[in-house]
C-alpha positions in Angstrom: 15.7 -9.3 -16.9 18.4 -12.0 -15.5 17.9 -14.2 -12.6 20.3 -11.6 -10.8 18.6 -8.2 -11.6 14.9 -9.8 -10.6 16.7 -10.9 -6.8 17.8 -7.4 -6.5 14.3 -6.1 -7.5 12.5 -8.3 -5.0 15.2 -7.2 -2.0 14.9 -3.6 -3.3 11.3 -4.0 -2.9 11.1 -5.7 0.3 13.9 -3.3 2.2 11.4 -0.3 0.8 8.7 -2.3 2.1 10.1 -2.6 5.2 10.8 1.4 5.8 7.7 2.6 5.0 6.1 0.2 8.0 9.0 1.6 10.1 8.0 5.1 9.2 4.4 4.1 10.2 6.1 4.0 13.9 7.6 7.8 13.3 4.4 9.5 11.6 1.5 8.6 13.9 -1.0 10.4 11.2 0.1 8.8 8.5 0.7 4.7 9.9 -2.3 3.3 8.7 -1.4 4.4 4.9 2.3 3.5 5.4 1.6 0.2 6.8 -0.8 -0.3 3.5 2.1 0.9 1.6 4.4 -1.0 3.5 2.7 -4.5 3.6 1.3 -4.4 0.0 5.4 -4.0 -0.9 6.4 -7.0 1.3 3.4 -9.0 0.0 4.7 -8.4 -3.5 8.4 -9.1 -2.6 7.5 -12.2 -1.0 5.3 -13.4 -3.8 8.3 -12.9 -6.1 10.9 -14.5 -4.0 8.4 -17.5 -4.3 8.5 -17.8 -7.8 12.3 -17.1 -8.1 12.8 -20.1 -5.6 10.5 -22.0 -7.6 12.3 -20.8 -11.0 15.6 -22.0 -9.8 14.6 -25.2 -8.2 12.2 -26.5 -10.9 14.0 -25.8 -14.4 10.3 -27.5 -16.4 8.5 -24.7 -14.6 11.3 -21.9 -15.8 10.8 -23.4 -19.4 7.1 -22.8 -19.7 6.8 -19.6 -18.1 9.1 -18.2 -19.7 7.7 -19.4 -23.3 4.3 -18.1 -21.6 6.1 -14.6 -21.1 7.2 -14.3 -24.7 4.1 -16.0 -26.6 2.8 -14.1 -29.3 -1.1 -14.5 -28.0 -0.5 -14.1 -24.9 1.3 -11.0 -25.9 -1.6 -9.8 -28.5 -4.4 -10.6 -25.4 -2.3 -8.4 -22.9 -2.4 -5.2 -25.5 -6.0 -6.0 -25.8 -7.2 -6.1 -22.5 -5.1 -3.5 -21.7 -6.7 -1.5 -24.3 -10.1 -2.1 -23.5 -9.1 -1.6 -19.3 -8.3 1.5 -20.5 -11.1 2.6 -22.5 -13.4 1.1 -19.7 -11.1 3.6 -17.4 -11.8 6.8 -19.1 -15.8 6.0 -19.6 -15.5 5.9 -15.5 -13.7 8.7 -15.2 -15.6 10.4 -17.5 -18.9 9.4 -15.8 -17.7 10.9 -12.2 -16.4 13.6 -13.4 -19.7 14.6 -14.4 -21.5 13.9 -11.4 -18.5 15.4 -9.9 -19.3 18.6 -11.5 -22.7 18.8 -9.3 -21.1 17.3 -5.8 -17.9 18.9 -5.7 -15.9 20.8 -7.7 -11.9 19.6 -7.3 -13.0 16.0 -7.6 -14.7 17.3 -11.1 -11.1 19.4 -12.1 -9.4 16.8 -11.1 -11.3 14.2 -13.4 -11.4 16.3 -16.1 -7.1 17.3 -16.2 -7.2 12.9 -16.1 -9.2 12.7 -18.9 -6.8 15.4 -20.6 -3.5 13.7 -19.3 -4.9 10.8 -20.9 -5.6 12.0 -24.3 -2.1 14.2 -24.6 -0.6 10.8 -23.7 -2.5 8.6 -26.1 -1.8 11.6 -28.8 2.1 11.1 -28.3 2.4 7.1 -28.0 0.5 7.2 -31.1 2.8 9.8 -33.2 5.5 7.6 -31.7 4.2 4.2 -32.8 3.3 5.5 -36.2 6.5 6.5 -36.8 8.0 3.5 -35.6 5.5 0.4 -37.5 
């Protein structure tokens, strides 16, 4: 992504931000999610308008972090973890779902379509990847 497309991601983000703690003022029942919503966007967008100051501003620090985006083991640990995150994940689900199944019913369904939606996904970015390496 260019320096331009990540400025327009960080406005989009904040100006989204910004309505859903607007529409906290409209939708009484609702404010305190919509101003969760709401602030966690304008945290984010503010957190990235830091490092995009800091990007332009300090060209050593744009150097090394983007050769820490694009390094090969950095790359290799983020699969891994997020591999194991998401095994971790479904032993989790797994485990409420079956408590679920004595406490209350939806929560267990629910588990168990995740579990499913889960597995159908891993089945079809595997057939894809195999195909592809």
């Amino acid at each position: 992504m260019n320096m331009k497309t990540k400025r327009l991601y960080t406005l989009l983000l904040f100006v989204v931000g910004m309505v859903f703690i607007i529409l906290s003022v409209f939708f009484k029942a609702y404010s305190s999610q919509l101003i969760g919503i709401g602030g966690g966007l304008l945290g984010v967008a503010i957190g990235r308008s830091i490092s995009l100051y800091r990007y332009r501003k300090d060209p050593e620090y744009a150097k090394e972090a983007e050769i820490a985006l694009h390094d090969e083991r950095n790359l290799f640990l983020q699969d891994h973890a997020l591999a194991i995150a998401g095994k971790m994940l479904m032993l989790i689900i797994g485990i409420v779902t079956l408590i679920a199944t004595f406490v209350n019913r939806t929560l267990m369904m629910a588990g168990a379509m995740a579990i499913c939606l889960y597995l159908v996904l891993y089945l079809i970015t595997y057939y894809i990847l195999s195909k592809k390496y």
